[in-house]
N, C-alpha and C positions, 0 to 999 in steps of 0.2 A: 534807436530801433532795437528791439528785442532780437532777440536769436531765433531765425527764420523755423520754420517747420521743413523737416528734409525735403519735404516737396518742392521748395525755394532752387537750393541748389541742383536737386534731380532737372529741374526744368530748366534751369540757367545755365544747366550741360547738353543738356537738348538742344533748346537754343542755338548753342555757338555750335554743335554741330549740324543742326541743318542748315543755319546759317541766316534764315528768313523766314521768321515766325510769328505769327501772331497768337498772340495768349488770350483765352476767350477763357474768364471767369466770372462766377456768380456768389453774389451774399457772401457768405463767411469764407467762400475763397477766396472774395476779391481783392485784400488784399497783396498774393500771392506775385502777380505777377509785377504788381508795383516792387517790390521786395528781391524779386529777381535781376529788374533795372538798376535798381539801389546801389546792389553787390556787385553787377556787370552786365552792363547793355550789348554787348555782343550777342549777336544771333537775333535781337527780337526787333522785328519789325514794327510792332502795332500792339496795342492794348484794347480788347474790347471788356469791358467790366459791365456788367448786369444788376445794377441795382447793388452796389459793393458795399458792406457794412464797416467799409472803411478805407480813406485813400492815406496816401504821406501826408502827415501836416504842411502845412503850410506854410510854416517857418522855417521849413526843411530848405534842402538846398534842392530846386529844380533841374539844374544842369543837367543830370542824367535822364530827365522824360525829354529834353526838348529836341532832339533828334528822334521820336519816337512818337508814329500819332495814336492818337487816344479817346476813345470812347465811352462815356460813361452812359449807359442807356437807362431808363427809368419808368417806369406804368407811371397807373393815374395817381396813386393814392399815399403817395411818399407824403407828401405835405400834411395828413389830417393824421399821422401818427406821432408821438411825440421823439420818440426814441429813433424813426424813420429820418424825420425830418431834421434831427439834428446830425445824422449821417449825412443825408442828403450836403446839407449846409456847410462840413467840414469838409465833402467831396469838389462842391462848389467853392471853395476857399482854394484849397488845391489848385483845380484848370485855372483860378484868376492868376493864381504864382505861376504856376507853368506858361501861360501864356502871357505875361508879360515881359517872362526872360526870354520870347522868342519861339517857345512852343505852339503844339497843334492838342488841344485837348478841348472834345467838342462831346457838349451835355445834351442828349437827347431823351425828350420827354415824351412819351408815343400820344398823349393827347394833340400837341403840337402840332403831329405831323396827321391829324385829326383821326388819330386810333385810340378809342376809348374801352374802357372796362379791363385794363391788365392790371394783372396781381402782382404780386411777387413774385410769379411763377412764369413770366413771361413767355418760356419756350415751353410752358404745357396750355395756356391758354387759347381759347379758341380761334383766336385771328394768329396763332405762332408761324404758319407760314409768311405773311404778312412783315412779321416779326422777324425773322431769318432774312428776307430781302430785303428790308433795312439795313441789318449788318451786313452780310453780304455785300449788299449796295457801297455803304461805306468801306470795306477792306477792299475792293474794288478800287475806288475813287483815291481811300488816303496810300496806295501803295502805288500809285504812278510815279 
């Protein structure tokens, strides 16, 4: 793994001092908080990633997500891009490693959950409140 963006560790100092965090990142951040687990899992409780333009491979070592639950949230239209969907694919490669050594990393796809028409943009689309009680919902559920 490349040498983090200062952001990495500002938040990975955050983190251990709040103590119970959840890192809610999007697109070209999302790799961010992944990165931050990497280096040191202290302090974060949760990962929610928004359509992430990239997770840890897969051949990486899991150990540091699998105390840590994880969301990868997704619109409708990841699939019919090419450059999306192979995001998507290498994201989805990932939670199969993590959760075989034992982890909590759960893919949600808002058509699934029968919410149709989201972009990229998840939290500006028109059903985004809808959108937030999802996660919400989920940081909720995966922090008991």
């Amino acid at each position: 793994m490349s040498t983090p963006n200062p952001t990495v560790p500002a938040l990975g100092f955050l983190a251990r001092k709040l103590k119970k965090m959840v890192l809610v990142s999007h697109s070209q951040s999302g790799i961010y908080p992944f990165q931050v687990v990497s280096a040191n899992p202290g302090g974060v409780a949760a990962i929610v990633a928004v359509e992430p333009t990239a997770c840890p491979g897969e051949n990486g070592d899991p150990k540091p997500y699998v105390g840590i639950s994880i969301l990868l949230l997704y619109g409708d239209f990841i699939a019919k891009s090419p450059t999306w969907s192979a995001h998507y694919a290498a994201c989805k490669a990932f939670a199969a490693s993590v959760n075989a050594a034992g982890g909590h990393v759960e893919i949600v796809e808002t058509p699934r959950l029968g919410m149709y028409g989201n972009s990229h943009m998840l939290m500006q689309d028109r059903n985004n409140l809808q959108i937030a009680d999802v996660v919400t919902s989920w940081i909720t559920h995966s922090l008991r």
